[in-house]
N, C-alpha and C positions, 0 to 999 in steps of 0.2 A: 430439402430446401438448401440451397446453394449457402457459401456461407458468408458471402455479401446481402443477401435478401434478408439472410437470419440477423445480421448486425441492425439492418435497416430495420426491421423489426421492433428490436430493442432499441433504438435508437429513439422511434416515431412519439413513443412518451404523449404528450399533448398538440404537437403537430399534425394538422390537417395533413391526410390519408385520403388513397382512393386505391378502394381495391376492387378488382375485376375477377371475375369469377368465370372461367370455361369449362367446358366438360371435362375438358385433359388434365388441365394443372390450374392452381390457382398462380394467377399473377399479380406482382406487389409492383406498387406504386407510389413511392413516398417521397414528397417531399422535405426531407432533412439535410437541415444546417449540417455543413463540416464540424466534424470534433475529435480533436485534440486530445490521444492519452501521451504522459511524457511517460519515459524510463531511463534508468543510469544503469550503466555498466563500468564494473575495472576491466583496464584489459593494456595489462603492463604497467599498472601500476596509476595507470592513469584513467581520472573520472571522464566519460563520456555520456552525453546527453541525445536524446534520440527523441523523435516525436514519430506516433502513430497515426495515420487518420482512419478513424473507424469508419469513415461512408466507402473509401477505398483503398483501407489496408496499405496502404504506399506510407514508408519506412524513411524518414531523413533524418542526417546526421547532422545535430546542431552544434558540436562541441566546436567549432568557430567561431561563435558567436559567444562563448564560456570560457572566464579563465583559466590557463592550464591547472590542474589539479592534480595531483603526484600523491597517492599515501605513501605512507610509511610501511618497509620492509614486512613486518609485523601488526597490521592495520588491515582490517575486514570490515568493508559495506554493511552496515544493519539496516539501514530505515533513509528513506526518500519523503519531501514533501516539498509540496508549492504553498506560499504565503500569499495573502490577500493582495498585498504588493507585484504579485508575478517574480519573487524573488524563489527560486529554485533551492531545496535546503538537503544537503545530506548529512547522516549523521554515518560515525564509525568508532569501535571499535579494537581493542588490540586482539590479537588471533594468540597473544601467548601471555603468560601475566609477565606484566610492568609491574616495576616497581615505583609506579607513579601516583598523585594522588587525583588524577583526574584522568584515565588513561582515554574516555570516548570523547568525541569531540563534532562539534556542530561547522559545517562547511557550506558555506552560501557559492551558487555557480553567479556570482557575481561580482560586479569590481566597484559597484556601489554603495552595497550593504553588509556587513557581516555581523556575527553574533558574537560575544562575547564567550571566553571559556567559562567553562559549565565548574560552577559550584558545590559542594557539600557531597559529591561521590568517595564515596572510600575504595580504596584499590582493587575490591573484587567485584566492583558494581559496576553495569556497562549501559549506555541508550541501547536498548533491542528494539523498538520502534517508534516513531516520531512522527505527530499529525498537527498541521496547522489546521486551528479548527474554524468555523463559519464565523466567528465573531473573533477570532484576532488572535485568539490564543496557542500556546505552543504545549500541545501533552505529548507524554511519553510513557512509554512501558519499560522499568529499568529493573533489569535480572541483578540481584545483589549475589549471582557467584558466576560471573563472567559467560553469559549467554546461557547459564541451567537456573530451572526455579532454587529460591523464592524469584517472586516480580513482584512489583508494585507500580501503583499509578502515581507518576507526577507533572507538575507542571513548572515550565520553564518561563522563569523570568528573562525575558526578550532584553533587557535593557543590563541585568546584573550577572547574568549566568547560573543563578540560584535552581537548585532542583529542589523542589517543594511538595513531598512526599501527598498523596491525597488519600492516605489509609486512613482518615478521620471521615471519608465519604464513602468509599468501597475497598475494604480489604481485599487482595485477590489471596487462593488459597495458595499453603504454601509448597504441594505440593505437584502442582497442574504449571502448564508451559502456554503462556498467555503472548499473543506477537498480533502483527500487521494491523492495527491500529488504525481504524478508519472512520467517516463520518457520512452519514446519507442528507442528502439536500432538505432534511426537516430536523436536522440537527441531530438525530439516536446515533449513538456512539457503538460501533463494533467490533469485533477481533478475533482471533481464530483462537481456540481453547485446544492442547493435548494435555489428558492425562490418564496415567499407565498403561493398558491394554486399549485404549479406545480412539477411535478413529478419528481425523481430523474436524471439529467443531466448529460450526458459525455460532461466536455469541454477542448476546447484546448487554451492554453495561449501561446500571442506570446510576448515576453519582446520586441524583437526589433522591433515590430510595435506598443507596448504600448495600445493591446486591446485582447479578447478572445473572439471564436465561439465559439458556442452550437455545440456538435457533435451530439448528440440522446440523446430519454428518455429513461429511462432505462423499462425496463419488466420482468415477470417472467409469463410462461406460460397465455401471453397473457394480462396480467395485470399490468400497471403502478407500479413502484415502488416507493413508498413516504415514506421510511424511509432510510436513508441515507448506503452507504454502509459502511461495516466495515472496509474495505482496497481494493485496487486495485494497481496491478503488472504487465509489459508487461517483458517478456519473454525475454530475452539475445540472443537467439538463434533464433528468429524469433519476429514477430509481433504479436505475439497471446496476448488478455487481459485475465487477471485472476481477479478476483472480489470475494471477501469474502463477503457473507451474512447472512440474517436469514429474508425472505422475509416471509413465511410462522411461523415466530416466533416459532420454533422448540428448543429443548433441547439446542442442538448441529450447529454452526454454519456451513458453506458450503461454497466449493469452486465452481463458476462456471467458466464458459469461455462465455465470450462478444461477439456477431457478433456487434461490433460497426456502422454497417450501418444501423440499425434500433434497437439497445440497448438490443437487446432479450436475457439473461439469458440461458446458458444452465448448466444443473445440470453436476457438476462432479464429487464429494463423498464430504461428511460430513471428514469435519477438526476441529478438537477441538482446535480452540487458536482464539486470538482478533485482532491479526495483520498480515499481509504476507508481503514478500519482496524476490526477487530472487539477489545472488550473482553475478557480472560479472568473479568472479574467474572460472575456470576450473572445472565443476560438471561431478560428476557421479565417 
C-alpha cells in the first residue's frame, strides 16, 4: 500500500469510506478532512515551527508567523505542546548543569501569551516532557538528575509557575526512563517507558488507580526498538499514534504511525524537526 493510501487509512477513523474492490488491487477512497501535525526544530539556535499535513504529506514552514526564539548556548529542546487556546508551548532544558535554581523553562511561540517561570525545581531537575491535556491542564515528566531517572509526574500551575509533584497519585519507579507524554482523544494518558536491558515501551498511566501498564515494545521492521523515541501524538480526530524517530539513525528524522497491539512501527515520510504535537483547534 502506498504510503498516502496507508495515512488515509488511518486517518478515515469515523468518516464515511467507499471502498472498491478489483481483482488486481484494492482501491481506497476516502473522504478525509485535512489534518495538521505541528513539529519544532533548533536549527541555530533558533526555534522553528513546521506543520505536516497527513492527507498530503506537504511540509510548511510556519516560523513567520512565530516570535523569534533563540535558546541559550547551553539549552536543549525536551518537550513540545499545543494548549486548547492554539497557543504553541515548548519546554527546554540546560544540556550542561547550571548553577541555577530553575534551570528548564516553558516558551509559548507566541507574542500573546506566555507562562510564567517554573517554580519549586531544584538544580538537578529538568521538564523531560510536557502535555497540555483535554481539559486545560499542563502535565509534565521531570527527571530529578537532569534528563536520567528518577522522573516523576507533575503538574504545572498555568498562572504561578508552581511544579506540583503527583507522587501522591502514581509513583513512577526509580529506576525506569519515563518521556513523550501524551493523551488519546478519550482522555488515557500515555508514555514510552525504558528500563535496563529492555526495549522501547508504550505505557499507559492511570492517576486514579496510582499505577501503569506496559502496552507493547516498540519495533521497526521487525526489530526491537532501544533508543527512545523522539515524540509521540495521538490524533484529535481519531485514535491513531504518530511516533517521531530515527531508529535506523538516518540524517533526517521520521514520522511513523504505531499499531499499538504489538508496537510495530510503520514508515510514513521523513519530517525534519525534534518534536510533534497535534492542535485540538479546528485543522485543515
Amino acid at each position: 500500500m502506498k504510503r498516502r493510501q496507508f495515512i488515509l487509512s488511518m486517518l478515515a477513523g469515523t468518516t464515511a469510506a467507499s471502498v472498491f474492490l478489483s481483482q488486481e488491487k484494492k482501491i481506497l477512497a476516502y473522504s478525509v478532512p485535512s489534518q495538521l501535525l505541528y513539529g519544532v526544530r533548533v536549527n541555530a539556535g533558533k526555534v522553528q515551527l513546521y506543520s505536516l499535513d497527513l492527507n498530503t504529506l506537504e511540509v510548511q514552514d510556519l516560523s513567520s508567523i512565530t516570535p523569534e526564539i533563540i535558546l541559550q548556548p547551553n539549552e536543549r529542546l525536551t518537550s513540545f505542546t499545543v494548549m486548547l487556546d492554539g497557543t504553541f508551548v515548548v519546554a527546554t532544558a540546560p544540556a550542561l548543569t547550571l548553577q541555577t535554581i530553575n534551570p528548564s523553562r516553558l516558551i509559548t511561540l507566541s507574542t500573546s501569551r506566555t507562562l510564567p517561570t517554573l517554580q519549586g525545581l531544584d538544580q538537578a531537575s529538568t521538564v523531560e516532557s510536557l502535555y497540555a491535556t483535554n481539559h486545560g491542564e499542563l502535565l509534565s515528566i521531570i527527571s530529578q538528575n537532569q534528563g536520567l531517572p528518577p522522573f516523576y509526574l507533575a503538574k504545572i500551575d498555568q498562572e504561578t509557575g508552581a511544579v506540583n509533584s503527583l507522587n501522591d497519585q502514581l509513583a513512577l519507579p526509580a529506576n525506569a526512563r519515563f518521556g513523550n507524554l501524551t493523551e488519546r482523544p478519550n482522555g488515557h494518558l500515555y508514555a514510552t517507558y525504558l528500563a535496563g536491558e529492555s526495549p522501547t515501551t508504550m505505557v499507559r498511566l492511570f492517576l486514579h488507580k496510582g499505577n501503569y501498564s506496559l502496552i507493547s515494545q516498540i519495533s521497526y521492521n521487525g526489530k526491537s526498538l532501544y533508543n527512545d523515541l523522539l515524540g509521540q501524538a495521538y490524533s484529535p480526530l481519531n485514535d491513531g499514534a504518530f511516533v517521531l524517530a530515527n531508529p535506523t539513525y538516518q540524517d533526517t528524522n521520521s514520522l511513523f504511525w504505531v499499531n499499538e497491539e504489538v508496537g510495530a512501527m510503520e514508515l510514513i515520510t521523513t519530517f525534519a524537526v525534534d518534536k510533534i504535537a497535534f492542535s485540538r483547534a479546528r485543522m485543515g
